[in-house]
N, CA and C of each residue as an Amber inpcrd file, in Angstrom:
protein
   594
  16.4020000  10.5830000  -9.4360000  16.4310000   9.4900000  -8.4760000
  15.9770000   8.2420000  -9.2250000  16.5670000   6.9940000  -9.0300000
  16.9710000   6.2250000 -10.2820000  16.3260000   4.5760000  -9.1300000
  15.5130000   3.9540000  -8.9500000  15.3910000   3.0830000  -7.9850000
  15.1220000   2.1530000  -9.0310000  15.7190000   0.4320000  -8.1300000
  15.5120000  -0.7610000  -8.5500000  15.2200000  -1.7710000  -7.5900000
  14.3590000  -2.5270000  -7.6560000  14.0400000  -3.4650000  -5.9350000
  12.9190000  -2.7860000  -5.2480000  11.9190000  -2.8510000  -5.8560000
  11.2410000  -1.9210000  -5.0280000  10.1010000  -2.8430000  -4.3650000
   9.5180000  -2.3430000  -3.6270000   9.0000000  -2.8630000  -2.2170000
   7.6300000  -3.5480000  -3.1870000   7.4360000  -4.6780000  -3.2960000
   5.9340000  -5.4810000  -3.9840000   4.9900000  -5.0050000  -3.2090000
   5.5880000  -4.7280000  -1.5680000   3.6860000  -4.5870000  -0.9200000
   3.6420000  -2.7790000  -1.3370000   4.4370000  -2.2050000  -1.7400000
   3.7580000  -0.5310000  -1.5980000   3.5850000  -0.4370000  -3.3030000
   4.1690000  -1.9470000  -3.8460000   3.9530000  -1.3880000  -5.5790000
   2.4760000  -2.1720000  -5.7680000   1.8230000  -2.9020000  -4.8280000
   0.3310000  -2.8240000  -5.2460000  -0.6870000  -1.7970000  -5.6400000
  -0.3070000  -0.4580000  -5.2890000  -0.9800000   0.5070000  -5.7030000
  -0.8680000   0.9850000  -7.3220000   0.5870000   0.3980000  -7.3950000
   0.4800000   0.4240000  -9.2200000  -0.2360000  -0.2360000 -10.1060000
  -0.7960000  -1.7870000  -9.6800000  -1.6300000  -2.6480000 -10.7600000
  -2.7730000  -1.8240000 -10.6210000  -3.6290000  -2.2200000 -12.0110000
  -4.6660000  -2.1910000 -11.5770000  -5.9820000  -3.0600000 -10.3380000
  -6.2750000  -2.6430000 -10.1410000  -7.7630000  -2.9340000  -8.5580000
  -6.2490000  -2.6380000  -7.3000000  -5.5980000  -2.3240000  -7.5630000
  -4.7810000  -1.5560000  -6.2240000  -5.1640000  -0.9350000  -5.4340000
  -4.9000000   0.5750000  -5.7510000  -5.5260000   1.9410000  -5.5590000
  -6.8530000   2.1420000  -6.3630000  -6.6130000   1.4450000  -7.2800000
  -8.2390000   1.8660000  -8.1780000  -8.3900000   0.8500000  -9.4440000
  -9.5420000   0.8440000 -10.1330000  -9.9310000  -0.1120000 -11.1140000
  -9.9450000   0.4980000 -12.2040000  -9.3870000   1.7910000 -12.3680000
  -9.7120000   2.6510000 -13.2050000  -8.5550000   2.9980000 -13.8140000
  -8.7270000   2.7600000 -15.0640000  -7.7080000   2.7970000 -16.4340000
  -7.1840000   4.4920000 -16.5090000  -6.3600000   4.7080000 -16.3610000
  -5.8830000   6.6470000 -17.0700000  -5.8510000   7.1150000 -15.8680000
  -6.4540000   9.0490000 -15.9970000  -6.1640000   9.6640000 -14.9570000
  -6.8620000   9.6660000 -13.9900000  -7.9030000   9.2200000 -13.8510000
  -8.6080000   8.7280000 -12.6070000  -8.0240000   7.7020000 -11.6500000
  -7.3310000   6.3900000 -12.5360000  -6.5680000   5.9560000 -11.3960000
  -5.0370000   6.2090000 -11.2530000  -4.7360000   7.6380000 -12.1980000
  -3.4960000   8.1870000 -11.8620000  -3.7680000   8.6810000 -10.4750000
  -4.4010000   9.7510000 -10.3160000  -5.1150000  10.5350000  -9.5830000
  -4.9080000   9.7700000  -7.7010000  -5.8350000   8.2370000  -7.9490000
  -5.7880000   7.4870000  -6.7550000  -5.0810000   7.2930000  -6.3660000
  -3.9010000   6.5450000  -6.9920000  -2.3590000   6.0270000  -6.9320000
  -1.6280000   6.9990000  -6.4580000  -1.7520000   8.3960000  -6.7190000
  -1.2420000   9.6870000  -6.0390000  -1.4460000   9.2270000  -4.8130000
  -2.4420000   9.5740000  -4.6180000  -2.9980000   9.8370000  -2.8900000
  -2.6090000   8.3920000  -2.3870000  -3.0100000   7.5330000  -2.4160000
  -2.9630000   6.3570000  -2.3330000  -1.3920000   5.9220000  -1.7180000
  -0.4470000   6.3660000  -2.7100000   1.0830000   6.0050000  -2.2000000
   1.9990000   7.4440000  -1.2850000   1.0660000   8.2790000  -1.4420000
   1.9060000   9.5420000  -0.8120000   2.9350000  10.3990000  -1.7730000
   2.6390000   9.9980000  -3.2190000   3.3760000  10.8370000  -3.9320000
   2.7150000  12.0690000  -4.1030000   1.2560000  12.7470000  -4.2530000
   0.5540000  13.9850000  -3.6790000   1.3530000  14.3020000  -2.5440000
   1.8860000  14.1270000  -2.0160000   2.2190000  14.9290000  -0.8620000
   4.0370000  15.0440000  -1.5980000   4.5780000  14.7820000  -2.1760000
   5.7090000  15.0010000  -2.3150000   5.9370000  16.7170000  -2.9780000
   4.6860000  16.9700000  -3.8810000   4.7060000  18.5510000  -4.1000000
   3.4700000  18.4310000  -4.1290000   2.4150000  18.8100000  -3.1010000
   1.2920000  19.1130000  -2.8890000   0.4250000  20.2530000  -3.7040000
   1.3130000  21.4990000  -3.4270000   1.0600000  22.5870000  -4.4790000
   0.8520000  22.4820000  -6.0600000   1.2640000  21.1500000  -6.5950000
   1.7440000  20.9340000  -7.7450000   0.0460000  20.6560000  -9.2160000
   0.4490000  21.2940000 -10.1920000  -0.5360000  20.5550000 -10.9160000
  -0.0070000  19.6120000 -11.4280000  -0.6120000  18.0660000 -11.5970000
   0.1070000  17.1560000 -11.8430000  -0.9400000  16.2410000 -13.0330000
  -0.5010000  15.3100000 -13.8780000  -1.7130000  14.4990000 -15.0750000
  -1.0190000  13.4380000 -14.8720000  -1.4400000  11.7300000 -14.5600000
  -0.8320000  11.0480000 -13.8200000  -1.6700000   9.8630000 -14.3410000
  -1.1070000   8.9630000 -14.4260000  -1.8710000   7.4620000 -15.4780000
  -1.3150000   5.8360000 -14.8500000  -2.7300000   5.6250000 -14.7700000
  -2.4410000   4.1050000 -14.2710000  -2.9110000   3.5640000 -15.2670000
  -1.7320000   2.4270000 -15.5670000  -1.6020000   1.3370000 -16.7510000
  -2.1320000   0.0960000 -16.7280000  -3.3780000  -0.6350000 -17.8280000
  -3.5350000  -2.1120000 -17.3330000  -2.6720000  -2.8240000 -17.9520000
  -2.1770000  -4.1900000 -17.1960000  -2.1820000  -4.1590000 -16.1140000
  -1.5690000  -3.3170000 -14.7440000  -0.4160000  -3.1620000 -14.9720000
   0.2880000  -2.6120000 -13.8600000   0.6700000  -1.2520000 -14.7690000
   1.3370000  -0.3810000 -13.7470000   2.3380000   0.7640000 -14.2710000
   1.5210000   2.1040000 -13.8330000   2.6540000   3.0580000 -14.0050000
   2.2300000   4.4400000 -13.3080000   3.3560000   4.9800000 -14.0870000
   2.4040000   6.6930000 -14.3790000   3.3420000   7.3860000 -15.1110000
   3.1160000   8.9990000 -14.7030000   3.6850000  10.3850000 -14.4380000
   3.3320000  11.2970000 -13.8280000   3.9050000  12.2250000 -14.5190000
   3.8490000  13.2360000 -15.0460000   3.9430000  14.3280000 -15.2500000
   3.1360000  15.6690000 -14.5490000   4.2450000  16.3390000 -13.8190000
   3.5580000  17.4640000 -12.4720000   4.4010000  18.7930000 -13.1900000
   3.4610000  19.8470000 -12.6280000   4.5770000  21.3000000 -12.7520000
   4.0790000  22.1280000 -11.5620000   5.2380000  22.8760000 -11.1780000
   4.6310000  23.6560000 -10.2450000   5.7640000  25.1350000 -10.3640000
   5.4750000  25.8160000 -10.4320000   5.8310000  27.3940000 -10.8470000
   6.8660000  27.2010000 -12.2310000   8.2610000  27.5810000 -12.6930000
   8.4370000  27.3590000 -13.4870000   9.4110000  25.9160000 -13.8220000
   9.1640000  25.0150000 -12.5400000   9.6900000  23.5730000 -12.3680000
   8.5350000  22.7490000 -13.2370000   9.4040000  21.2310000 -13.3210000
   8.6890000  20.4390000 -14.0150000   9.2500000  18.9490000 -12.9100000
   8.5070000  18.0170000 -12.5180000   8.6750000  16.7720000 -12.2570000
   8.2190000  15.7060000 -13.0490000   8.6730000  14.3790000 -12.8790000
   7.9610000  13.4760000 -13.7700000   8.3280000  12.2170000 -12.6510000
   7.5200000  10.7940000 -13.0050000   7.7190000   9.8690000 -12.0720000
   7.3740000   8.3600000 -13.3330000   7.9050000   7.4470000 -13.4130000
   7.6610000   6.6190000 -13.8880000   8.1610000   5.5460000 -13.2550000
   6.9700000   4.0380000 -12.9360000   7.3660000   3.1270000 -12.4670000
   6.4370000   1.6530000 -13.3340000   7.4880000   0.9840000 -13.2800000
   7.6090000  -0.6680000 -13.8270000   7.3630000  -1.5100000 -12.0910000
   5.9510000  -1.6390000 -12.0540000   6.0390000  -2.5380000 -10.2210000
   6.4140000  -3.8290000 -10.6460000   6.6720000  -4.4710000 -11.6540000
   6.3500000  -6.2450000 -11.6480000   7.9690000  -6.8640000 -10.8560000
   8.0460000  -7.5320000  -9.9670000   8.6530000  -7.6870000  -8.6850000
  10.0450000  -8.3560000  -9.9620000  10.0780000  -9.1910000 -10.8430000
  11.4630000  -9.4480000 -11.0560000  12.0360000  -8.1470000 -11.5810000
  11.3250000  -7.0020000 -12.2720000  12.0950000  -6.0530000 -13.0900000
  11.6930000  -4.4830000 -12.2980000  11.5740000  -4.4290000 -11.3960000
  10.6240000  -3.2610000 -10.9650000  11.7260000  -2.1940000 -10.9670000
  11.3340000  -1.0490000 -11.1670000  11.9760000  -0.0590000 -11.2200000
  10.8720000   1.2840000 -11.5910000  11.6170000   2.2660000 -10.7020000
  10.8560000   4.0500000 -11.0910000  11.9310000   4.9890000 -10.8500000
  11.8890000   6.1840000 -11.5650000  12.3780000   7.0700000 -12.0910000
  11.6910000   8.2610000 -11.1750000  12.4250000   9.3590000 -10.6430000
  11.5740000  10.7530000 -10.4700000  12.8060000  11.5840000 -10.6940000
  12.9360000  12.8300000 -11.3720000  13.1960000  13.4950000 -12.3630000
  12.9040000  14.7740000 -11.8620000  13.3730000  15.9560000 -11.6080000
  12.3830000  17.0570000 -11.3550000  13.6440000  18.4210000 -11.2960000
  12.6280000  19.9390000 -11.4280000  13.9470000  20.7920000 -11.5000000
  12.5260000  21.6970000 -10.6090000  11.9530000  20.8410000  -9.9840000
  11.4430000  21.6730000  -8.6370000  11.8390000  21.5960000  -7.5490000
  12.5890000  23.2360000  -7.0310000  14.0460000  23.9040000  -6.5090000
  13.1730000  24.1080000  -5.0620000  12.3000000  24.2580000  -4.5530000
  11.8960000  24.8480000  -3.0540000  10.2470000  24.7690000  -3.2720000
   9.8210000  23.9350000  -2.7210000   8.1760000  23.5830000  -1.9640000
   8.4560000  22.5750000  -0.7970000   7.8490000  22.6270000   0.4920000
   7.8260000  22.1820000   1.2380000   9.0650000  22.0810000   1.7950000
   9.9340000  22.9270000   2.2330000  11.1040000  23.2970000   2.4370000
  12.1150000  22.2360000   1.5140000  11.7560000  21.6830000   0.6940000
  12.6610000  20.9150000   0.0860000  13.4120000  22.0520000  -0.6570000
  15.0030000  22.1710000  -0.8360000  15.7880000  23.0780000  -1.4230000
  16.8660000  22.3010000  -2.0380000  16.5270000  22.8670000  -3.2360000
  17.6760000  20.8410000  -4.2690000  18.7630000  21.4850000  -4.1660000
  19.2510000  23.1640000  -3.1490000  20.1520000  23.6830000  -2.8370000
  21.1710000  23.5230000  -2.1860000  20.5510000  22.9290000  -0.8300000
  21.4120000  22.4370000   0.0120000  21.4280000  20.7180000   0.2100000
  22.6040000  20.7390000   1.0280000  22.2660000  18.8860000   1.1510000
  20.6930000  18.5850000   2.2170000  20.1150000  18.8590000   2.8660000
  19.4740000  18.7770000   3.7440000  17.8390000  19.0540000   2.6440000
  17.7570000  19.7390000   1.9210000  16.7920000  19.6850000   0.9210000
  16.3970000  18.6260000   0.4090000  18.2040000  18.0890000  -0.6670000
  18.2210000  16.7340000  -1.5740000  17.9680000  15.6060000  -0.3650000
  18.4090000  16.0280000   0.3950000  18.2510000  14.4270000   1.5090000
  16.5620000  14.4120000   1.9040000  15.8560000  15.1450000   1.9530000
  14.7890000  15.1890000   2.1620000  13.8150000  14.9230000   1.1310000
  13.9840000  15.1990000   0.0290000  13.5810000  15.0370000  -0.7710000
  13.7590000  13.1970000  -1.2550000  14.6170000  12.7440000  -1.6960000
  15.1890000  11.4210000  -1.5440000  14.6670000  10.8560000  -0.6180000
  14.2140000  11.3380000   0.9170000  13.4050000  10.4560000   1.3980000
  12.4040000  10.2380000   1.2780000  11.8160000  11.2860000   1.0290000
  10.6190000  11.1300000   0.5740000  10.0960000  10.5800000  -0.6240000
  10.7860000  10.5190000  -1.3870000  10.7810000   9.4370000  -2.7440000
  10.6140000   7.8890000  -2.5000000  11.8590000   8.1910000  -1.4590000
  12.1100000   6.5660000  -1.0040000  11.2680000   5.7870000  -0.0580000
  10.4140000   6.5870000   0.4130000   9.3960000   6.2330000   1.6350000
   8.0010000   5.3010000   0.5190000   8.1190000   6.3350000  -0.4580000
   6.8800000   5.8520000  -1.4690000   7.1750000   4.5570000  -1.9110000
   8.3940000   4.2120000  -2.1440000   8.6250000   3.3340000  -3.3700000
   9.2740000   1.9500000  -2.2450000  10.3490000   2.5450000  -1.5280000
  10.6100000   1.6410000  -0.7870000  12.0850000   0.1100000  -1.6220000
  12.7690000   1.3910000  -2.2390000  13.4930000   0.6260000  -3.1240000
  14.9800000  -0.6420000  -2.7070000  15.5530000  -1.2790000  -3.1380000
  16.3950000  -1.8920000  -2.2620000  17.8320000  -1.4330000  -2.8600000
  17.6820000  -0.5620000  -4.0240000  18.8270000   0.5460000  -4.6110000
  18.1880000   1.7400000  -5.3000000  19.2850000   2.6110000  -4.7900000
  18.7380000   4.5830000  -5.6770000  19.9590000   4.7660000  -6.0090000
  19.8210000   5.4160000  -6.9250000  21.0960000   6.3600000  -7.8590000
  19.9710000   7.7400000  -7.7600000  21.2910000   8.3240000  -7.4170000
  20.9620000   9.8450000  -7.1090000  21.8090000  10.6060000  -7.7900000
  21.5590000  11.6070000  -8.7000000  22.2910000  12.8300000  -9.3210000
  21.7720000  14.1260000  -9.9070000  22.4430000  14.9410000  -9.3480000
  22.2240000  16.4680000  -9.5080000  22.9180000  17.1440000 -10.3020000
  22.6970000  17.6000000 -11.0860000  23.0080000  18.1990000 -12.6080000
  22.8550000  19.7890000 -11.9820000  24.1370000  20.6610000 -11.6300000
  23.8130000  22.0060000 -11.7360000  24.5890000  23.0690000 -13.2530000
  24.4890000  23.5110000 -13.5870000  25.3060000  24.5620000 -14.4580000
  26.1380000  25.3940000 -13.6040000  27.1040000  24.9460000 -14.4840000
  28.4820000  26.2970000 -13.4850000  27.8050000  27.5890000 -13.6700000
  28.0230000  28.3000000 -12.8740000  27.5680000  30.0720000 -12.6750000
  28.0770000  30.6800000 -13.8100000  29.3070000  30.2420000 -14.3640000
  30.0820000  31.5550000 -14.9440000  30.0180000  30.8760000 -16.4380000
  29.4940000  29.6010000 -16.6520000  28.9010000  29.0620000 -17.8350000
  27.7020000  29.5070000 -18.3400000  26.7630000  29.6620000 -16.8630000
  25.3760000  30.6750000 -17.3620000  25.3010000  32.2330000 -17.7360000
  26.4260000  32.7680000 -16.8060000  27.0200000  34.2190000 -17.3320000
  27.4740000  34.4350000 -18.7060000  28.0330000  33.0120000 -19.1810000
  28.7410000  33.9990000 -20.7110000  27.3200000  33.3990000 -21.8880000
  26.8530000  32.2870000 -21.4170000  26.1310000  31.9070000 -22.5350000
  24.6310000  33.0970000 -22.0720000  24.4910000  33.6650000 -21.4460000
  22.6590000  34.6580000 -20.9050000  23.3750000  36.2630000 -21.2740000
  24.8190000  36.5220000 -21.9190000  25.2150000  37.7760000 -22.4110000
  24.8590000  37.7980000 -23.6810000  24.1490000  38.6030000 -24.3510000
  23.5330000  38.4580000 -25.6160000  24.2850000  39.4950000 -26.2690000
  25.1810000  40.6070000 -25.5700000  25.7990000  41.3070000 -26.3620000
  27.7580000  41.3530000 -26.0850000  27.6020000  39.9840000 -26.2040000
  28.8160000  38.7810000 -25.8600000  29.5800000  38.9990000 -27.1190000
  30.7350000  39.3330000 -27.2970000  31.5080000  39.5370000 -28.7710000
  32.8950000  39.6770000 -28.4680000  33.6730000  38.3800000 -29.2650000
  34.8890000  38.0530000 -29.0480000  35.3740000  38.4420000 -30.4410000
  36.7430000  38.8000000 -30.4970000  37.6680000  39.0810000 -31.5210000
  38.6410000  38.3150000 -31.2620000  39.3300000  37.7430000 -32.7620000
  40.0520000  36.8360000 -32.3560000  41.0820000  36.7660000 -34.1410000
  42.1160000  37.3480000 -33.6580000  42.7370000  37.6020000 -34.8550000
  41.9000000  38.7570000 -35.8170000  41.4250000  39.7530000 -35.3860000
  40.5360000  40.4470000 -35.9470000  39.1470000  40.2860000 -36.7730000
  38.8970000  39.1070000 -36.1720000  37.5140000  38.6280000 -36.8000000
  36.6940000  38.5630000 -35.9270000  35.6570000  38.8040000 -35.7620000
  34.2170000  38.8460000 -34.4690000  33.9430000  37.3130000 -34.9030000
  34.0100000  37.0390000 -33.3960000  33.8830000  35.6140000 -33.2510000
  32.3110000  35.0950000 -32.4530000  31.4330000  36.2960000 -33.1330000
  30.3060000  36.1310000 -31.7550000  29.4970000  35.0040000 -32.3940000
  29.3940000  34.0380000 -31.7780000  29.1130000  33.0310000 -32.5480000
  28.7300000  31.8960000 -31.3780000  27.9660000  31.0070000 -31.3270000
  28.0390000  30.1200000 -30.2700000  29.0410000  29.5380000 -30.0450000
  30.2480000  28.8920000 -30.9870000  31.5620000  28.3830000 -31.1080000
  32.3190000  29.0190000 -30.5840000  31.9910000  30.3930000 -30.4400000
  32.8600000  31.0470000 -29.8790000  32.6440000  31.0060000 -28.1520000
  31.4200000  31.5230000 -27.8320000  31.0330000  31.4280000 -26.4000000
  31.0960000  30.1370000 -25.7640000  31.1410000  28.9240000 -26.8940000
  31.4630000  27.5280000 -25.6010000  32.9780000  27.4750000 -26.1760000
  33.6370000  28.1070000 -26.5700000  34.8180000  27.9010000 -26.6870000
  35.5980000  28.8410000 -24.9290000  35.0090000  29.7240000 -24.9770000
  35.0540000  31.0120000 -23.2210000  34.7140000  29.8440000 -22.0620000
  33.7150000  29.3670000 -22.5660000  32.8190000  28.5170000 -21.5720000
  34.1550000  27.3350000 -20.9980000  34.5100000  26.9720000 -22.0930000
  35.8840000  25.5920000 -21.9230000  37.1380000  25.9360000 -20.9750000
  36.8760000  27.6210000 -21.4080000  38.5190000  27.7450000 -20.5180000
  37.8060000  28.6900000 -19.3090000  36.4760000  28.5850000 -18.8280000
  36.8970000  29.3570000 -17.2160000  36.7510000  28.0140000 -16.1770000
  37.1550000  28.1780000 -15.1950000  37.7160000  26.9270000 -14.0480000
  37.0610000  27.3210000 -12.9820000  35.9310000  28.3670000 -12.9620000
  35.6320000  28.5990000 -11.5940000  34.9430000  27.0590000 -10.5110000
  35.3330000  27.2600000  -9.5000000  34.0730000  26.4730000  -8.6380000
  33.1440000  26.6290000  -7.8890000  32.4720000  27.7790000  -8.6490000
  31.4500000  28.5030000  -8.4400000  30.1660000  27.3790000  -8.8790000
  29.1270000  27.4920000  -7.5120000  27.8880000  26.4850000  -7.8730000
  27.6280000  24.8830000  -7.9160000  29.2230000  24.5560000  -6.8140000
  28.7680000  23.1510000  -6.7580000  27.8620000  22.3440000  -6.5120000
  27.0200000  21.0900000  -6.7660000  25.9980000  20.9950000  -5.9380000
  26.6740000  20.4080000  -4.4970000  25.7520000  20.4770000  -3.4190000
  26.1250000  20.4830000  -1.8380000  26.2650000  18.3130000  -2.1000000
  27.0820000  18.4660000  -1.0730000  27.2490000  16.7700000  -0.7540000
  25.5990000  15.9340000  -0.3680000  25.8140000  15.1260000  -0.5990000
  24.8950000  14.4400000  -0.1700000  25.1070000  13.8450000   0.8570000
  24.0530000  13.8040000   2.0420000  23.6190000  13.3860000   3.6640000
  23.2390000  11.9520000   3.2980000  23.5280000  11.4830000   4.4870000
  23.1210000   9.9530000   4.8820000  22.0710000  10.1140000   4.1930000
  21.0890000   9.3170000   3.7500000  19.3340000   8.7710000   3.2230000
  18.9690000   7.7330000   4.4790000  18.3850000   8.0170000   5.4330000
  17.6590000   7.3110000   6.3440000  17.4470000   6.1520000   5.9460000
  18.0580000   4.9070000   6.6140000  17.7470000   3.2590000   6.3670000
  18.4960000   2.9250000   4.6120000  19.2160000   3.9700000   4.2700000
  20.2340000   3.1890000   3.1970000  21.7640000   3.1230000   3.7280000
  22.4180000   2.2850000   3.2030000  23.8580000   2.7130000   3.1940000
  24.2330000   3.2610000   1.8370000  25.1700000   4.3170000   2.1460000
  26.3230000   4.9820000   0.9720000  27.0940000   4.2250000   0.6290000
  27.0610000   3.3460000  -1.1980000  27.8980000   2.7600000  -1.3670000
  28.9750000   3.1860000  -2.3080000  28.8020000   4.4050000  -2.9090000
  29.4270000   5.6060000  -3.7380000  29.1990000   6.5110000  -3.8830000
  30.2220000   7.7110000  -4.1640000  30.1690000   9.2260000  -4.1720000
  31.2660000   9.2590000  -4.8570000  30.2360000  10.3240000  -5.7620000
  31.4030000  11.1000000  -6.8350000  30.9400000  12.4590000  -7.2490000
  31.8840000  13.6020000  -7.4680000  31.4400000  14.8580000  -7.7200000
  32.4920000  14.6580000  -9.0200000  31.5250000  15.0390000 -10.3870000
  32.1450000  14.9980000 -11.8770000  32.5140000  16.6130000 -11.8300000
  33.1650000  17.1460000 -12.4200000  33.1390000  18.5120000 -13.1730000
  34.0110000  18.4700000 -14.6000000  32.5340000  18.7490000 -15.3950000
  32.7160000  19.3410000 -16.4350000  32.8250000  20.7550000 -17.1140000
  33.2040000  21.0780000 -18.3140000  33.2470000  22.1880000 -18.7270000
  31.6160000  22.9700000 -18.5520000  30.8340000  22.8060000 -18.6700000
  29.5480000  23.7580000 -18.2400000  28.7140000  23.2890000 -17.2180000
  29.0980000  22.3490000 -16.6420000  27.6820000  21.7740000 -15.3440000
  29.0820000  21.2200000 -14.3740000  28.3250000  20.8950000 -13.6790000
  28.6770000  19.5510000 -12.4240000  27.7110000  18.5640000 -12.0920000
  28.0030000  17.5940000 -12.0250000  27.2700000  15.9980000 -11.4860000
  27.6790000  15.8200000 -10.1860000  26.9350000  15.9200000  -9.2510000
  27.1490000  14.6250000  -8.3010000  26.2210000  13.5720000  -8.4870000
  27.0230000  12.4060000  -8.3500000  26.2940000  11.1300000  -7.9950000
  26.2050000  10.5420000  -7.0490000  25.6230000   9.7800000  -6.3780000
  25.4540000   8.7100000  -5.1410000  24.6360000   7.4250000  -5.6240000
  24.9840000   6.4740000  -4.6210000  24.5620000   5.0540000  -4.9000000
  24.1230000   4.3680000  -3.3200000  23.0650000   4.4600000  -3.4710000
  22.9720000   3.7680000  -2.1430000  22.1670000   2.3010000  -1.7410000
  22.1260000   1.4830000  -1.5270000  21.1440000   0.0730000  -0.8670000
  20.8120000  -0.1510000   0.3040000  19.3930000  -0.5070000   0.6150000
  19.0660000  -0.4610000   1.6320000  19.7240000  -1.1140000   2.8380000
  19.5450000  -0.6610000   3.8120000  20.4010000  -1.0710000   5.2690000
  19.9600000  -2.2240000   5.5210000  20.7350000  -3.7020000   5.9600000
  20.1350000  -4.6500000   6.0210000  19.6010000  -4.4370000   7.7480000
């Protein structure tokens, strides 16, 4: 989730004397609680840094997921980043559309941006099937081709559309100003673009 325009009164918690006066993870820590990003994975262990003057930076994990959050508050250039391959806490499920939409709001509630770029990176199913076979062995003109060249060469020619990611739902108080579903030879992209509702 990719935001630009973001709200000056909720990015006061990024300078310092915001949320706190305190340089590193102590006023990472505040700035958590402070903006409601603790609550976005609550369960989560997270190490989190407030910058003088301004800025915030997050690195969280929670089972074998990883999130990260980085934001620039200064009102002509502001922009933050959140990043994450944590799949189900707090019924968020980056599975279905109703997960990602939830999730996205809740991003967007914190930051309060006046544009998001949104995209979901899944691996095709049958791309993770040939590359997680370890006793994977192609012949090819009578030569064993077991070789990684060989397995993304398998990988290039199957077409399944197995594992798309789900569409993306309205985002509460944005409009949809693009949608696109990419497919490539081993993943799929969707993207979205949205700005806030005037």
């Amino acid at each position: 989730i990719l935001m630009t325009g973001l709200d000056p009164d909720r990015m006061q918690a990024m300078y310092m004397g915001g949320a706190s006066s305190l340089e590193g993870s102590l006023g990472g820590k505040a700035v958590e609680r402070a903006t409601g990003i603790a609550d976005i994975y609550p369960n989560s262990a997270s190490d989190s840094y407030l910058f003088t003057p301004c800025g915030f930076s997050l690195n969280g994990l929670q089972g074998d997921g990883y999130y990260t959050i980085h934001v620039t508050p200064e009102p002509h250039c502001s922009y933050a980043s959140f990043e994450t391959t944590v799949s189900s806490d707090c019924a968020i499920d980056l599975n279905s559309a109703a997960g990602v939409k939830k999730l996205v709001e809740q991003v967007t509630t914190v930051f309060g941006p006046r544009s998001v770029t949104v995209t979901v990176f899944r691996a095709r199913e049958d791309a993770v099937a040939v590359l997680a076979g370890s006793e994977l062995s192609v012949e090819v003109d009578g030569v064993d081709k077991n070789s990684v060249l060989a397995k993304t060469a398998l990988m290039s020619a199957v077409t399944s559309d197995d594992n798309v990611p789900p569409a993306f739902a309205q985002v509460a108080g944005y409009k949809t100003v693009d949608r696109v579903l990419y497919e490539f030879d081993h993943y799929w992209l969707r993207y979205a673009y949205y700005v806030k509702a005037a």
